[in-house]
C-alpha positions in Angstrom: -180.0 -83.8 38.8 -179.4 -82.1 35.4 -181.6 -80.6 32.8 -181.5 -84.4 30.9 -182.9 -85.7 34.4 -185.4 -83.8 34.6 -186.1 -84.1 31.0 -186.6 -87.5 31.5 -188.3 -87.9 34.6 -191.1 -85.2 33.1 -191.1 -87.2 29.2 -192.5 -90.4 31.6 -195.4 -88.3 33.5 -195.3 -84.6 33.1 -198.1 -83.9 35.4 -195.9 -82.1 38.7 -197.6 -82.6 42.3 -197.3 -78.8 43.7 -198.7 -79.0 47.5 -198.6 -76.1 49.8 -199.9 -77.8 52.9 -199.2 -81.4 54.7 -202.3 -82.9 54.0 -201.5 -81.7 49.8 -198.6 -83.6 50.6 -199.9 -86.9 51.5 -201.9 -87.2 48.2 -199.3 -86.0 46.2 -197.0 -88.9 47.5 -199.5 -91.1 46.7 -200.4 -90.0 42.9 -198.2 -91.2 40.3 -196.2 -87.5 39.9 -192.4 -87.6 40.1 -191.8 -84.5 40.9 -193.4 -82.8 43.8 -192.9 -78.9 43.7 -193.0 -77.9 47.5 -194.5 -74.3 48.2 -194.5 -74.0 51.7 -192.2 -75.3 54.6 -190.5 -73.1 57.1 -186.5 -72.8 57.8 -187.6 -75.5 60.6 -189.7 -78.1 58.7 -188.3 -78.0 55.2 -185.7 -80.5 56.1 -188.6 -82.6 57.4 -190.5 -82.4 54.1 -188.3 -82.7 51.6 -187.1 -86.4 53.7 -190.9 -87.3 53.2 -190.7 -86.6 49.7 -187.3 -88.4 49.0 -188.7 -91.5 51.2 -191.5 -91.6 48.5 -188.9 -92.2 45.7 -190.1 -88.4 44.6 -188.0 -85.9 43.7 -188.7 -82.4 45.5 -187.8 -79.1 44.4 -188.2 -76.3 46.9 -189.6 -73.0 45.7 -187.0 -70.9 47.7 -189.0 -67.6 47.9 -192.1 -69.2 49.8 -190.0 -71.1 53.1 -190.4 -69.1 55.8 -187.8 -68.0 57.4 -185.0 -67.9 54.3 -184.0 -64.7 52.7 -183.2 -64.1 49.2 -178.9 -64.5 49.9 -177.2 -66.9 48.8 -177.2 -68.5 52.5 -180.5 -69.8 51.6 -179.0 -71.6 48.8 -176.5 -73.0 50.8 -179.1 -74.1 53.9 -181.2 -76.3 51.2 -178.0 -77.9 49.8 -176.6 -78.5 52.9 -179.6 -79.4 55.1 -181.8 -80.8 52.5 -182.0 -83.6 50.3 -184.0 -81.8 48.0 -183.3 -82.4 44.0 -183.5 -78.6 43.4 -185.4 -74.9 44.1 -187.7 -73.2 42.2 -187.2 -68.9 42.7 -188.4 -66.0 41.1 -184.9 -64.7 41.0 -182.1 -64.8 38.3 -179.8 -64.5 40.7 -181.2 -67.3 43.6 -180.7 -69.5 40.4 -177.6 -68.8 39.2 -176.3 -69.5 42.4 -178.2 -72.7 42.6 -177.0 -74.2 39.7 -173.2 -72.8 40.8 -174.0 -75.4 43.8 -175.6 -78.1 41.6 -178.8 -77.9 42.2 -181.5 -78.2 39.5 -183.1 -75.1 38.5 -186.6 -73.8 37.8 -187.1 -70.2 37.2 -191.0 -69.0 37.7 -192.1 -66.4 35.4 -195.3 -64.4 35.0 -196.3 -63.8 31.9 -199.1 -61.2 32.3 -198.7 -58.8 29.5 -196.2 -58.2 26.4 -193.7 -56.6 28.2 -193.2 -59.3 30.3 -193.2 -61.9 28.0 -190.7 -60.1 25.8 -188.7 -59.9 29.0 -188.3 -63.7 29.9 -185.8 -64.6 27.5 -183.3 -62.6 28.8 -184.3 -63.3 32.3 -183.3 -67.3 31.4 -180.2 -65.6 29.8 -179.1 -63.7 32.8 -180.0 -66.9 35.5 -178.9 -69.8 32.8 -181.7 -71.7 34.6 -182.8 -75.6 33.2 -186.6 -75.2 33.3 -189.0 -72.0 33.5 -192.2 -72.4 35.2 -194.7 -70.2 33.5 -197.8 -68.8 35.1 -200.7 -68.4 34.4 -200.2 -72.0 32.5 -203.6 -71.9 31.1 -202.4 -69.1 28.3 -202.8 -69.4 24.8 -200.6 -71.8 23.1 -200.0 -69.8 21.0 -198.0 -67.2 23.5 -196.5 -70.3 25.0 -194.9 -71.2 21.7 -193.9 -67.5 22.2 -192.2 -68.1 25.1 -190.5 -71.2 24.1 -188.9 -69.1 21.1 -187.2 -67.1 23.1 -185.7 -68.9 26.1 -185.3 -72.0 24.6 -185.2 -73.7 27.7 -188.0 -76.1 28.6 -190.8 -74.8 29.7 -193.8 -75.7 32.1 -197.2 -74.6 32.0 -198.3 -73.7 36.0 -201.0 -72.3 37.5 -204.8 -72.1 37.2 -204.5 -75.5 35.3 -208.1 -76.7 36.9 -208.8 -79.8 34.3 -208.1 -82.6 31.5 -208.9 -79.9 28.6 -206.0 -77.3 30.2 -203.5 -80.1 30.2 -203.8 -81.3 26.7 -203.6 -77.9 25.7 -200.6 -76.8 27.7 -199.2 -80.1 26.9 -199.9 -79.8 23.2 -198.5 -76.4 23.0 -195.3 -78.1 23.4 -194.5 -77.5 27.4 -192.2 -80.6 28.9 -195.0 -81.0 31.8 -197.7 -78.6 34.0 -197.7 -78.2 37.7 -200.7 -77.9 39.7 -202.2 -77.7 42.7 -205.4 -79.6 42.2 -205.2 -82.6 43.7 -207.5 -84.5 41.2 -205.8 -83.7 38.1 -202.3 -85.8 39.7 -204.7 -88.4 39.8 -205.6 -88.1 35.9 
């Protein structure tokens, strides 16, 4: 799946299904979400529940640095490619996802934008991991820093975490972010 893909999948619904627990799971296979951002899973079961995801028609994109039992090598990488049928990873690390994208894997790069250095920072993180998508958190900030943001990765962006309603959404959404991710359940359902 490349950055177009993705693109397109998101332009359709951009509301992303992030579960961290099997029963999350089962209602996020059920809502209308494309994309299911899993954020659990050990070495063990992640082959398990990324099949349940792909059997749903989903795609699933694994966020690396939360699966038990991987480290932060590029043998991680390698495991999900190899072992997974998963669509792509989410990671916290430039270099996770420069090796991930090497391997052709679709990339999202989570980024915390929690004060001005850090936001002044995440352009040349995206430079350094040439990722496809960044995941921002806390996605409820002003749009106006998430124009910020856009400005200087230039890469698109979604709005994640502490996204709790309808209002969060269409101001995320109208900020100009491709899609949000979210944990709560009722807002996939939206």
């Amino acid at each position: 799946m490349n950055r177009e893909e993705l693109c397109a999948q998101l332009d359709d619904i951009p509301i992303i299904a992030a579960v961290k627990e099997d029963a999350a799971l089962e209602k996020a296979l059920e809502s209308e979400s494309k994309i299911i951002f899993l954020l659990y899973g050990t070495a063990c079961t992640i082959e398990g529940i990324v099949n349940r995801v792909k059997e749903a028609g989903k795609y699933a994109f694994v966020h690396i640095d939360l699966v038990d039992g991987l480290s932060s090598k590029d043998g991680a990488i390698d495991f999900i490619r190899q072992y997974t049928k998963a669509d792509g990873i989410i990671s916290t690390k430039a270099s996770q996802i420069k090796y991930a994208r090497k391997q052709g894997l679709a990339t999202i790069q989570r980024v915390f934008a929690i004060d001005s250095k850090a936001i002044d920072n995440i352009g040349n993180q995206v430079a350094l991991s040439d990722v496809d998508m960044i995941e921002v958190m806390p996605g409820i900030i002003m749009p106006k820093v998430l124009k910020i943001i856009m400005e200087k990765t230039q890469v698109p962006v979604i709005a994640g975490g502490l996204i709790r309603d309808k209002e969060d959404v269409i101001s995320a959404l109208s900020a100009g972010v491709i899609a949000i991710s979210t944990t709560k359940e009722d807002i996939w359902f939206m």
